[in-house]
Each structure stands twice: as structure tokens, then as C-alpha cells.
N, C-alpha and C positions, 0 to 999 in steps of 0.2 A: 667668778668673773676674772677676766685679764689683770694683771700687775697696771697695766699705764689705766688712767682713769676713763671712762668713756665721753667723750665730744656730745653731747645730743642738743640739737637744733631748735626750737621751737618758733613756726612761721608762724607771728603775732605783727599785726600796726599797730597794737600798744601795748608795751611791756604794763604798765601800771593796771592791767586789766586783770581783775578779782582772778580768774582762771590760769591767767599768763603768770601770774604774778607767783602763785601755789606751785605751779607746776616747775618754775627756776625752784623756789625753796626745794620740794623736793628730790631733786635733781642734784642742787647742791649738800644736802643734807646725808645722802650718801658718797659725798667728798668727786662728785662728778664737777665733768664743765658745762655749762649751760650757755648758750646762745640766742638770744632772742633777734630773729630777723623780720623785717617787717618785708613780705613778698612782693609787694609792687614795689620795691627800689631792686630790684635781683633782676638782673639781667642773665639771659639765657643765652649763652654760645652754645650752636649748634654745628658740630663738625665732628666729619666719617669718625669713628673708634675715640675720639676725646671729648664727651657732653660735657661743659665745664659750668658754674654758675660766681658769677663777681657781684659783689656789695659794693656797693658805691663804690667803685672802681678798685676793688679789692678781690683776687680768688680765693673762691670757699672751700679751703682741703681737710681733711683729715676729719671728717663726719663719721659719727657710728652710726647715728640714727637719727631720724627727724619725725617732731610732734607738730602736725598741721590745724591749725586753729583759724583756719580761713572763712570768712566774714561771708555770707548769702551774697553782698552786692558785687566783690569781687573772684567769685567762683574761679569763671574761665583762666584769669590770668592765674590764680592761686594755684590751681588744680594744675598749670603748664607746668609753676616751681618744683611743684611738688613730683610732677611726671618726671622731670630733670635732675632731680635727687633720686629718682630708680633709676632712672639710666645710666648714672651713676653708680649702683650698686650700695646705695644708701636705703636699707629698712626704714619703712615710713606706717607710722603708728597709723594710719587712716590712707588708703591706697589710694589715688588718682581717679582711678578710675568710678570706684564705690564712692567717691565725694561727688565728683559731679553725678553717675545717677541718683542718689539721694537730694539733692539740689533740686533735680525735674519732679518736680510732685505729682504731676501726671504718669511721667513714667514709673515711680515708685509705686501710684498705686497697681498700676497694668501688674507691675510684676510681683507684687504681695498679694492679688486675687489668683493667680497662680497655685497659691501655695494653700498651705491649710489654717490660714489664720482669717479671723473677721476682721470686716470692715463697715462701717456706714456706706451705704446705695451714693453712689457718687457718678455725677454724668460732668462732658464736658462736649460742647458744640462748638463751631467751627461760624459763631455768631448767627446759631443758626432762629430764625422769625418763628416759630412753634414753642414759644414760651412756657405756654401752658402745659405743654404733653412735655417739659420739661420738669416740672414744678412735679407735674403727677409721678413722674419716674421714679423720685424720690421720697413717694409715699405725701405728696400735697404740704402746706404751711402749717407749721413753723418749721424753716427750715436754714441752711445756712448758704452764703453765699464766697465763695473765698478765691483773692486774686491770684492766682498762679505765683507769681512771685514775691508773695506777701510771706514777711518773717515775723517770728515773736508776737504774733498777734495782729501784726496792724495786716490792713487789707483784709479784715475776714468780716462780714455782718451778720448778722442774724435778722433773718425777715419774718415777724411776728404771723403776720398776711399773707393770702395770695396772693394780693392787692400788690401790697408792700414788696412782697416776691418780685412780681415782675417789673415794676417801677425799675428794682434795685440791676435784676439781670438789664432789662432795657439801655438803662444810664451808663452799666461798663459796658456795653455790645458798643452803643453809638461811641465812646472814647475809643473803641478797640483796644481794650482792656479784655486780654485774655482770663478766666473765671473758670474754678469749678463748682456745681451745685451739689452739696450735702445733703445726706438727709439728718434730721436736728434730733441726737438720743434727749431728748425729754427726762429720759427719768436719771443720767447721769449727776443732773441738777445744779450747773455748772462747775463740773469738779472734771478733771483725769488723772490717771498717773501717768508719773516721769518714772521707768524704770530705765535706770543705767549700767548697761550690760559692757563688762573687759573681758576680754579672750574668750567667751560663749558662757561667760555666769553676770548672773545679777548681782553688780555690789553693792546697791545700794538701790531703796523705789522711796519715793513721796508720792503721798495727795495732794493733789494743786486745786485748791478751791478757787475760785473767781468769788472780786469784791463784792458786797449785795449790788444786786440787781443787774447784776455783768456775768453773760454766760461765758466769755475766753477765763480759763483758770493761769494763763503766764502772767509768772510771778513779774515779768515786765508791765505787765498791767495792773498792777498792785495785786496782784490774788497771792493768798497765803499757802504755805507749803507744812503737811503734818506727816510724820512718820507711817508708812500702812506696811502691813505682811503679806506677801503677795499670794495669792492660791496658787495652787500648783499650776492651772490652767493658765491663769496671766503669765507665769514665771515662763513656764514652756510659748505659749505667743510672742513674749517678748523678746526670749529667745533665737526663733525661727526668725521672726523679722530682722532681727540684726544681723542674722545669716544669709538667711534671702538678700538683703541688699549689699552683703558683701561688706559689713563693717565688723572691725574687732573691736571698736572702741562707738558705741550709738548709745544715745538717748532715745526710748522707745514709748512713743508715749500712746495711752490706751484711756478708752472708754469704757466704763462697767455698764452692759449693758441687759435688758432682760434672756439676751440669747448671747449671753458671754463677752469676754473682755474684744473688742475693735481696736484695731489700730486705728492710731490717727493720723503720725506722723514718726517717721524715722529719721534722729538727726545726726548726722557726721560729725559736727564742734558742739555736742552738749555740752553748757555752763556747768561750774561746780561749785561755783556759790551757792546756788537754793538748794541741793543736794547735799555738800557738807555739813550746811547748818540744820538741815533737816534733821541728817541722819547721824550726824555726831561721827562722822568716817571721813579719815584721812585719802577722799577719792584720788588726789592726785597722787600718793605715793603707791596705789593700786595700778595708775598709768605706766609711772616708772617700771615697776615692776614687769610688766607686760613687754615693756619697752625692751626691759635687761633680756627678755627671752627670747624678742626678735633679733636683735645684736648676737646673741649667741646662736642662732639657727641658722643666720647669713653667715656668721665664720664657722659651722658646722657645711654648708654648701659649696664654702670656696675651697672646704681641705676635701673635700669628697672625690677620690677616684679619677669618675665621671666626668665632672666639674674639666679636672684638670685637662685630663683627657681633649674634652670638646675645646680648651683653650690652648692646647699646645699646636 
């Protein structure tokens, strides 16, 4: 690495937060400087050939790199800062672009059926009155019901019924509460794994069991996390997903199922508390590391040739 120490950024609205908090450590532990900015006070100057960004009335210079920890509720705005840190010429651990398609749950799953990886039978209607040939789509009750914009767990039901089923669809249609319907792996037994994939390898996976009698296994829901070795098949799905959706840094999380491991969600700001403690691994100094190799690829691009060439 360079003699001057690297600047690297980390967009958080609370530094005191378990993940933020790890990732300053080890940032500074290899004698760097760390940054913690919170992205809804960053103001965007937009002008020809100078993108600039100010902190409470202050301009943001001499960035190597920037780690994006942006929160589901404020996606759009996050995902602008972080656009404005490229435009800038600022390496960003989790790209703009791959943050908000992963954000659209819809759109993630369109584009992981694509590919060669499973998934549970998932439909989504436009609030449409055939409830029933809904319900059937997804192989009949017990099945899941989940709100488009629900994170960490909340917004997702489980309808025991058909009954129950359509009750549940009926109640978000009339809010206009956009919903997709699942079909419910049964023999999962409310368990998944979180594998956590940097630069296209697994560094770490847990089992996330859900509390008795609670099929969601997020550890925000109290469910417990235990160390598991992943089969080759999960390791490779988990893989491809992080790829498909264009992340280098994803939480990928899978259902064991009788026709193999399903994804279920791919996430751009996976947590690294239930994953450290699980797995006894220093995941954030794995980030860093990731991080030191995009810094050196950007100042491998700017001496290139080429590069110059198209800027002279």
C-alpha cells in the first residue's frame, strides 16, 4: 500500500452501531483514517466536470474509498451519496447501483430466476381479486406472506390457512400495501443460513434458527445463530447470487430445502454482529481488506495509458 495512510469513509447515522463501530476499529488498527458520515446530512453539489459533496457545511476531499452501510428506510437518498462518491472517482465498497437493485425485492427475485440458483414459487399481483389462484400458485397454505418493503423480519406473516391466507392478502390489498406471496419450505423448520460472501468467497455462514414457535430465524427477532459448513452446492448458490445482483460485499441468505438450498434474500448492508459472534472471524478486517484492493485497482486505472489518454 501507499506511504500516506488511506482516508476510507464509512456512510453510517450511527457510528455507536455494532457493525459501524468494527469496521472504524478495523480501519484504524491498520493505522488508517476512518470517517464515519451519516448520509442524510451530505449534501450533493451537482456541477459539469466538479461532483463535490459537503458535511454540514464542510467539503469532503481526499477520499480513497467509501463503505456504504445504508439503512432499507433511506435507500434512495443513501444510494444518491453514494452515486456522488463515484462520480467522484471514489471506490465504493457496495456500488450504487447494486444497493438499490437489491433494496427492490421484486426486482431481485426477477433477476436471481434468471440465473441458475433456487428459489421458493413467489408471485406478486398488482392487488389483483383472484386470491385464491393465488394462494394455489404457490403450491396452497401454509404459506408466507411478505410486505415488499419489510426489513429484518417485520412485515413478513406466515398464514397457517387458506382461510388465514386470504384474510391476510385481502387486509394489505385493501391498505394498498404492496405484498409478495411465498411458498412456506416446511421442512426448513424455521431455520436459514446467512452466508457472507467478500470479493466472490464465503467468509463466514451461520444457522439462524427462529425462537420456538416463530418461523422468521432473524436474529432481530430473537432467533439464535450456530456455526454450519456449507456444501459445496450452498457455497456455489451463494456465490452466484452475490454476483447476479452485482454485490462484492452481500449477505446471502438460503433455505435448505428437499430440492436444494433457495435463496431467499440478498443483502447489500449485512450486519456483523450475529456473524462474528457466530463464527469467531474478524469479518470486518476481511471488509478492509477488500477495501485496500479496490483503492489499489482505482490507482492502478488512473496510471493506465488508456486512462490518461481519454483524459488529456
Amino acid at each position: 500500500m501507499s506511504h500516506k495512510p488511506l482516508h476510507i469513509v464509512i456512510l453510517s447515522r450511527n457510528r455507536s452501531l455494532y457493525s459501524t463501530r468494527r469496521l472504524v476499529e478495523a480501519i484504524e488498527h491498520r493505522g488508517y483514517q476512518a470517517t464515519v458520515l451519516d448520509h442524510l446530512k451530505c449534501d450533493i453539489v451537482i456541477e459539469q466536470d466538479n461532483p463535490s459533496i459537503y458535511y454540514k457545511g464542510e467539503l469532503i476531499k481526499g477520499v480513497d474509498a467509501v463503505i456504504p452501510r445504508i439503512g432499507a428506510s433511506v435507500t434512495f437518498y443513501g444510494a444518491s451519496v453514494v452515486r456522488q462518491f463515484e462520480m467522484m472517482g471514489v471506490p465504493t465498497a457496495v456500488e450504487s447501483q447494486s444497493l438499490v437493485r437489491s433494496r427492490d425485492k421484486l426486482r431481485s427475485l426477477q433477476v436471481l430466476a434468471r440465473s441458475d440458483v433456487g428459489m421458493p414459487k413467489t408471485v406478486f399481483t398488482n392487488y389483483s381479486k383472484e386470491v385464491k389462484k393465488i394462494i394455489d400458485s404457490v403450491g396452497g397454505a401454509p404459506l408466507i406472506v411478505k410486505l415488499l418493503e419489510g426489513t429484518q423480519g417485520y412485515g413478513v406473516v406466515l398464514a397457517p390457512t387458506k382461510k388465514a391466507a386470504e384474510s391476510i392478502i385481502e387486509a394489505f390489498h385493501s391498505m394498498k400495501a404492496r405484498v409478495i406471496v411465498q411458498e412456506f419450505i416446511q421442512e426448513a423448520k424455521g431455520a436459514d443460513i446467512r452466508a457472507f460472501v467478500i470479493n466472490n468467497k464465503v467468509v463466514g455462514a451461520m444457522k439462524r434458527q427462529g425462537k420456538e414457535g416463530e418461523f422468521r430465524s432473524n436474529l432481530h427477532q430473537g432467533g439464535s445463530g450456530e456455526l454450519i459448513k456449507l456444501s459445496k452446492r450452498e457455497r456455489e448458490v451463494a456465490l452466484t447470487a452475490a454476483k447476479i445482483m452485482g454485490l462484492a460485499i452481500a449477505g446471502v441468505d438460503l433455505l435448505q430445502s428437499e430440492r436444494g438450498p433457495l435463496v431467499l434474500e440478498v443483502n447489500s448492508s449485512p450486519g456483523l454482529q450475529g456473524i462474528e459472534k457466530t463464527t469467531k472471524k474478524d469479518i470486518a478486517s476481511e471488509v478492509i481488506t477488500y477495501v485496500e484492493k479496490l483503492v489499489e485497482k482505482n490507482k492502478s486505472k488512473k496510471k493506465s495509458p488508456k486512462n490518461k489518454a481519454s483524459n488529456a
